[in-house]
C-alpha positions in Angstrom: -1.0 21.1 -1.0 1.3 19.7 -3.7 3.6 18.3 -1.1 0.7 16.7 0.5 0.0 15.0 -2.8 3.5 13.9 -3.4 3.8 12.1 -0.1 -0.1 10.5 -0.6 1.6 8.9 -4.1 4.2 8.1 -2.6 2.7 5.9 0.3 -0.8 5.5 -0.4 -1.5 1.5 -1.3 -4.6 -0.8 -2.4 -6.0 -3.9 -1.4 -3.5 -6.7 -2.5 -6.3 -8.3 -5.4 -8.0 -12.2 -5.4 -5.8 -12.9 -8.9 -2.2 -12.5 -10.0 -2.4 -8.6 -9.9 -1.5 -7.0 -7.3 -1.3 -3.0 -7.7 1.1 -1.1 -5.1 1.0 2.6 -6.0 4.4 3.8 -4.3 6.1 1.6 -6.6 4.0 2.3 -9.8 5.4 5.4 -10.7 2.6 7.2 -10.7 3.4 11.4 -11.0 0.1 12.7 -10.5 -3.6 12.4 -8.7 -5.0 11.9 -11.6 -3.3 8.5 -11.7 -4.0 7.7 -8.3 -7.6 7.8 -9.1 -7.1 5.1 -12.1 -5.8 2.8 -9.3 -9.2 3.0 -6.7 -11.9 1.3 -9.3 -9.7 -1.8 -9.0 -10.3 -2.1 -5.4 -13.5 -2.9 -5.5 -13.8 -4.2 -8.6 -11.3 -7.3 -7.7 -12.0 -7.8 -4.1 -15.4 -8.9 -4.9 -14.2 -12.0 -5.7 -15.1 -14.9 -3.9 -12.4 -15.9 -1.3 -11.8 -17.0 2.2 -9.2 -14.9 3.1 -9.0 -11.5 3.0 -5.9 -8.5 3.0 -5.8 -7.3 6.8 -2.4 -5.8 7.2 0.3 -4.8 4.5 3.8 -4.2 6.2 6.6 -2.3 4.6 10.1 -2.7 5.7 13.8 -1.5 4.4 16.6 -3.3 4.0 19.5 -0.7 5.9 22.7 -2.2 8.2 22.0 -6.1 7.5 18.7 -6.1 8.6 14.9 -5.0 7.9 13.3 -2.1 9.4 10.0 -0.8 9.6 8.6 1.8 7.3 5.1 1.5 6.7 2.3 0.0 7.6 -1.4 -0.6 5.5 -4.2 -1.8 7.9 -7.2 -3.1 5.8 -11.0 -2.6 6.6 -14.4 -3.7 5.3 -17.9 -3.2 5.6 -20.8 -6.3 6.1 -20.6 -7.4 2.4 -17.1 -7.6 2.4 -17.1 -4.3 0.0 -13.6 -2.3 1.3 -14.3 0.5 3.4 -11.1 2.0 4.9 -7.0 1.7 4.4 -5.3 3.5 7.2 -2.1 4.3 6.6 0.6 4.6 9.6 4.5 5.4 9.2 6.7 3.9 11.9 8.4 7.2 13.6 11.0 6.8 16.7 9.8 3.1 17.2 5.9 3.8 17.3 3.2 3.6 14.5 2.0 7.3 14.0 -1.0 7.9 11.7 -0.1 9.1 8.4 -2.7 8.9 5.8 -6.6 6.9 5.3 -8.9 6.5 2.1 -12.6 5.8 2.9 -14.6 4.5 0.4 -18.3 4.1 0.1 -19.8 1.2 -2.2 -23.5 0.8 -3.9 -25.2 -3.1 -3.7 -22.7 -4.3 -6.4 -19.7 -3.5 -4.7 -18.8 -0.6 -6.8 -17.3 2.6 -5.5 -18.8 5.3 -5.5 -16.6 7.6 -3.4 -13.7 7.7 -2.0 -11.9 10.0 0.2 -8.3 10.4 1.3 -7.6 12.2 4.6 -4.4 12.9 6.0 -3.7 12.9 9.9 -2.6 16.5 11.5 -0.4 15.2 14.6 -1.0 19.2 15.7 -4.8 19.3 15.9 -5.0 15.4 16.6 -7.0 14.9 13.9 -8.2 14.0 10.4 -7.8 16.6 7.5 -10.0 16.4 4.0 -7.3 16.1 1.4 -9.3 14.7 -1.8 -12.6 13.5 -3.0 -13.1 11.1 -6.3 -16.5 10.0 -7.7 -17.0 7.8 -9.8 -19.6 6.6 -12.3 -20.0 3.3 -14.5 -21.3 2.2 -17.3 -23.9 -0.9 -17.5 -21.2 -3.5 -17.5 -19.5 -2.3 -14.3 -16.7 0.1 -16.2 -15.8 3.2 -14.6 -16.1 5.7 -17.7 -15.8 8.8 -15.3 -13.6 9.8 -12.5 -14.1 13.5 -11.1 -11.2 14.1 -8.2 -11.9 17.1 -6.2 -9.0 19.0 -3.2 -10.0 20.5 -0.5 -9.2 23.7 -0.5 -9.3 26.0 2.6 -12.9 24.6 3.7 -14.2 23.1 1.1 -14.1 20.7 -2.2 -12.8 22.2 -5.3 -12.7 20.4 -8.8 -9.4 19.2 -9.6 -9.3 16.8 -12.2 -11.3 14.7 -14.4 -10.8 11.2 -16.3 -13.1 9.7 -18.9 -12.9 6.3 -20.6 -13.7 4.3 -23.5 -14.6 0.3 -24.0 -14.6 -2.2 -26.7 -17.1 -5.0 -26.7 -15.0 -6.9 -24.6 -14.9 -4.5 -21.3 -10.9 -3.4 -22.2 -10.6 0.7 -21.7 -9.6 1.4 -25.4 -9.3 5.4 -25.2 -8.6 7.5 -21.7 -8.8 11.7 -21.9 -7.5 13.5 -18.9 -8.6 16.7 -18.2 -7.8 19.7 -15.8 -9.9 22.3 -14.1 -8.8 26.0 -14.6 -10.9 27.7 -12.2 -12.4 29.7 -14.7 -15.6 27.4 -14.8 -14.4 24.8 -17.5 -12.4 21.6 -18.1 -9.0 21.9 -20.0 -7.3 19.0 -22.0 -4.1 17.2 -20.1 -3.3 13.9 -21.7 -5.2 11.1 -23.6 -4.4 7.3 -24.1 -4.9 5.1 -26.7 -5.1 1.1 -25.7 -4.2 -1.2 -28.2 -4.7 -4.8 -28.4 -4.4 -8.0 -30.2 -7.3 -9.9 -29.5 -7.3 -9.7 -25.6 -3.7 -8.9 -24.9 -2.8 -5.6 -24.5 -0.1 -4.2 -26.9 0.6 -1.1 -26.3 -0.1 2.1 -24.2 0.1 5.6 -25.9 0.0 9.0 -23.4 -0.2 12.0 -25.4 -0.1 15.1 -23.7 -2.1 18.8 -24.9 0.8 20.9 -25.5 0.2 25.3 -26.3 -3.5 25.1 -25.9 -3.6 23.8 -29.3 -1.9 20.6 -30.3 -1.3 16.9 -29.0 2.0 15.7 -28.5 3.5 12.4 -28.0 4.4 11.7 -24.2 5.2 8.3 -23.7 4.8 4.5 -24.4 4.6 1.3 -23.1 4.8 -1.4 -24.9 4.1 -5.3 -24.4 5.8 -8.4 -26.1 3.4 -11.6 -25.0 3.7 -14.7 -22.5 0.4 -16.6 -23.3 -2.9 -15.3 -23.2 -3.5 -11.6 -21.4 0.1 -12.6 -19.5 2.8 -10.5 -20.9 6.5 -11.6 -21.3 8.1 -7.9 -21.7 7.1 -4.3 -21.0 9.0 -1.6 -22.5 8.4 2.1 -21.3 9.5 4.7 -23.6 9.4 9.0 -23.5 8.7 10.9 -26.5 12.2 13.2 -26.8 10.7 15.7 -28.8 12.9 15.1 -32.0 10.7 12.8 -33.5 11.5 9.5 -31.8 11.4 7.9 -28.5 13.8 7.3 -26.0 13.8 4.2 -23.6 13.4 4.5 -20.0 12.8 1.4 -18.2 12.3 -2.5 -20.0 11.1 -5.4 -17.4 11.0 -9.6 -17.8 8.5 -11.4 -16.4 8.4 -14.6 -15.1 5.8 -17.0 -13.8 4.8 -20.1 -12.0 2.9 -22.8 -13.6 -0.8 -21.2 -12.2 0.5 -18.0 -14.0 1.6 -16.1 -10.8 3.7 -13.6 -11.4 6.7 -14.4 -9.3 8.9 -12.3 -10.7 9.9 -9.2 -12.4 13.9 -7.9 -13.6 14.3 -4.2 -14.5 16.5 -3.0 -16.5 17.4 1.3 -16.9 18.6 2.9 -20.1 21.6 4.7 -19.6 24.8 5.7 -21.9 23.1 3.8 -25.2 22.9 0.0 -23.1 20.2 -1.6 -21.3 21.8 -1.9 -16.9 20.3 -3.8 -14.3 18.4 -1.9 -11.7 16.0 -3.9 -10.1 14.2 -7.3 -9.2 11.0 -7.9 -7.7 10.7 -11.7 -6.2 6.9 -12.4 -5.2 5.9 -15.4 -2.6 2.1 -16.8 -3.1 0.2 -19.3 -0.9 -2.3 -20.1 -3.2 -3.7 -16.6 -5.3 -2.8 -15.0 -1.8 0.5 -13.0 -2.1 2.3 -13.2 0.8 5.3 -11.3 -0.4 7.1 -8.9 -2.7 10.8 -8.6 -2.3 12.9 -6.2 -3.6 16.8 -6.0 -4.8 18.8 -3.9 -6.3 21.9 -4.0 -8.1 24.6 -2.1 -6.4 28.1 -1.1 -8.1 27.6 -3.2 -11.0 28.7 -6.2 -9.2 25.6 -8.0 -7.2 21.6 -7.7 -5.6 21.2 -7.0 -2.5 18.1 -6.3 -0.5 16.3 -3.2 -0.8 13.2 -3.7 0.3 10.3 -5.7 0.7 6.7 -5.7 2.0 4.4 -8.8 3.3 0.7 -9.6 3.8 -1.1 -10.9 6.4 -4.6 -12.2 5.5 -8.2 -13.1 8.0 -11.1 -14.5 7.4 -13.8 -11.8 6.9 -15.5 -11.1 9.9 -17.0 -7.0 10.4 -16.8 -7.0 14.0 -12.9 -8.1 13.8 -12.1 -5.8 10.8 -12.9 -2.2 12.5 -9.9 0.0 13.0 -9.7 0.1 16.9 -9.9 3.5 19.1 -6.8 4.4 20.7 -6.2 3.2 23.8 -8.8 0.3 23.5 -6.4 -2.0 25.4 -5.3 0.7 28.2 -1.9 -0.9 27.1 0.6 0.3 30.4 3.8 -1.0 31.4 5.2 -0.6 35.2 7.7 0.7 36.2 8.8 2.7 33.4 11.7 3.8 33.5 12.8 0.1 34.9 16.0 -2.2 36.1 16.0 -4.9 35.8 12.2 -6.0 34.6 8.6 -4.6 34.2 5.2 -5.5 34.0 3.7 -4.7 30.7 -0.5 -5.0 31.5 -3.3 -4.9 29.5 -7.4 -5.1 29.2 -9.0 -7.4 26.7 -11.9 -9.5 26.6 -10.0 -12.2 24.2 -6.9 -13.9 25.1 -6.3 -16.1 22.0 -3.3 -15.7 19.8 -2.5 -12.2 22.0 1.2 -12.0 21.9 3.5 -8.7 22.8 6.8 -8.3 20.7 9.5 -6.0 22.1 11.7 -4.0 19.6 14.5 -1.7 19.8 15.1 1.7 18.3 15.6 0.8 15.3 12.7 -1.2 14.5 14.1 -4.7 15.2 12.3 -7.2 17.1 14.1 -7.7 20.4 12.0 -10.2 21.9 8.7 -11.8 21.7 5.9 -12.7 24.6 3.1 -14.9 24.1 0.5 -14.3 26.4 -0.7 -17.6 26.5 2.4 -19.3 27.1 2.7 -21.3 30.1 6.6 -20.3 30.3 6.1 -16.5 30.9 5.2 -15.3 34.4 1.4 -14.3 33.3 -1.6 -13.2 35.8 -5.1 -11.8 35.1 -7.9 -11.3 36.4 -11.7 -9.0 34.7 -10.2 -9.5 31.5 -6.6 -7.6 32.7 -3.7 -9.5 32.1 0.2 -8.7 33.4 3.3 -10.3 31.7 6.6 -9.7 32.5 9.5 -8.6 30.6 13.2 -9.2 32.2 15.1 -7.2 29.8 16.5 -9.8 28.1 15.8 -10.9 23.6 15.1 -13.9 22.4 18.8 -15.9 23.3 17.6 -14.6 27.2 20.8 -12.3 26.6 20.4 -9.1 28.5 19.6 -6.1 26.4 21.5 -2.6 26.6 20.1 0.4 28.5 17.5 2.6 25.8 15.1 3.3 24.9 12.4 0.0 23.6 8.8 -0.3 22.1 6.5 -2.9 23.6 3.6 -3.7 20.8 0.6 -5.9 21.9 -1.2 -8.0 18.8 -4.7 -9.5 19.5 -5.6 -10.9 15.9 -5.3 -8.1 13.4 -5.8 -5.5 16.4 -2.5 -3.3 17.6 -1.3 -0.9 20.4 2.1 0.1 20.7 3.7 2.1 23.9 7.1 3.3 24.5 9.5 2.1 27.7 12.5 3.1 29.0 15.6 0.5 30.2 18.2 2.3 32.7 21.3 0.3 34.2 
């Protein structure tokens, strides 16, 4: 169970948010479920915001031998109201996307959550697996002030964890108290946080953690230096060293564009009494709508070079176009298979517009890419099936090597992907 949980906070992501935040828990350090849970509240709390464009897909990619390869991939549901309703989670394995992980989450009339449920896919049984359940409950203003997460255990829910919070008059969480469930029939203290502020700007975060049952103990601290209004200029994350004063850990600059976007953010690591470079995060808008996060570290002390990066592709909200799927919804084939020189890759759908099938190799690189509507591939169809024609050749019309290939087919936000064999 506690690997399970590692790899769900390692992967798991929310929807990218309407302002300058954008909250991607993989790369938020978070150490615990407890965490995690912090994270949901925002989902729907910020997606309410009115918008014409909504998160659909969030793709994660690596930077490895010169080029970007898949990792990860976020696909993005909603219900009538525009409320989220599902993130499912696939990892891309031997050149397919392979369920990984999904949260669910169910909203009252104001769009708050009021459950949400993470599930993680047994590629054994074919099916989904009850990992977690978190409920939540606000206060009149919209403010979460309780978090209950509960694991499924054997074949059923079991209390795991609980998180209470504190406001001021201005709706900013002031206090936070963590607690634990010992299976005894009672909550146990954890940690506790203590928000400070100057006017609206948040100072400082201090964790303090419940150390031999009867003391709190410093754990650690973030602190914020100021930009201009609730935008800071500096964050500096300290850990309590036990000796009575606090070590750095990790201190980041932020920059932004004129409509206070966040565009970028340069970390630096404490190591051998000196701040060192370690990373910088470059983000791309189009408006409020982040297209892109880009990654790069600094390698051997002498330059950045990619590291990784992930993008988002945004629709307008429509429920009937923002269902996950079935499998097999397309009865995506390809004939023959294996094949030499070319083969037909066919397909059933009822809409035609902006359907295009990309090619890619092993490795996750995009080989070649066939638009179904274009007038220069060799295209037939008939009842909604369509047949295009692959020749085994990329993008220059250079043939490719014998292999193993991938044939995806996108119609709008909608995906299948099937494997194909090339033998010479």
């Amino acid at each position: 169970m506690k690997l399970r949980l590692i790899i769900l906070i390692l992967v798991l992501v929310t929807i990218v948010l309407a302002d300058v935040n954008t909250f991607l828990i993989r790369e938020a350090g978070i150490s615990n479920h407890d965490q995690l849970t912090l994270i949901v509240p925002d989902i729907a709390t910020n997606i309410l915001a009115e918008r014409e464009l909504y998160p659909v897909t969030v793709l994660y990619e690596n930077w490895e031998n010169n080029a970007w390869v898949y990792d990860m991939k976020d696909t993005h549901s909603y219900d009538e109201n525009g409320n989220p309703a599902e993130i499912l989670m696939q990892e891309w394995l031997e050149g397919a996307w392979v369920n990984f992980m999904k949260m669910c989450t169910e909203c009252d009339e104001q769009g708050l959550i009021q459950e949400a449920t993470i599930e993680i896919w047994d590629p054994v049984e074919n099916i989904w697996a009850n990992m977690m359940l978190m409920t939540y409950t606000y206060d009149a203003n919209g403010n979460w002030i309780e978090i209950i997460s509960e694991m499924w255990i054997y074949d059923q829910y079991m209390f795991s964890s609980r998180i209470t919070r504190e406001y001021n008059n201005q709706n900013q969480p002031t206090f936070e108290s963590n607690f634990i469930w010992n299976y005894g029939g009672s909550w146990e203290n954890d940690s506790q946080t203590t928000f400070s502020y100057s006017d609206e700007f948040l100072l400082e975060k201090l964790k303090e953690s419940w150390e031999g049952d009867s003391y709190w103990e410093n754990s650690q601290r973030t602190s914020y230096t100021q930009a201009s209004g609730i935008y800071p200029a500096t964050r500096l994350h300290q850990s309590w060293n036990g000796g009575g004063y606090w070590d750095n850990q990790r201190h980041s600059d932020y920059t932004y564009d004129s409509n206070w976007h966040e565009i970028e953010d340069y970390e630096q690591v404490w190591e051998t009494d000196a701040w060192m470079n370690f990373q910088t995060h470059y983000y791309t808008f189009d408006g409020d709508n982040l297209l892109e996060r880009l990654t790069k570290g600094w390698e051997s002390e002498r330059s950045w070079v990619n590291h990784d990066r992930y993008t988002v592709e945004y629709g307008a909200l429509q429920a009937e176009d923002y269902q996950i799927p079935e499998s097999n919804s397309f009865n995506l084939t390809n004939y023959p298979n294996p094949f030499n020189p070319s083969t037909e890759i066919r397909f059933t759908a009822k809409i035609t517009a902006d359907a295009k099938i990309s090619i890619y190799n092993l490795k996750g690189q995009k080989v070649k890419t066939l638009s179904v509507i274009s007038t220069e591939m060799e295209i037939s169809h008939s009842n909604n099936e369509f047949t295009v024609t692959w020749n085994g050749t990329d993008d220059k019309n250079k043939p490719v090597p014998s292999g193993i290939y991938f044939y995806k087919l996108k119609l709008g936000k909608y995906e299948e992907t099937r494997k194909m064999l090339m033998l010479k």
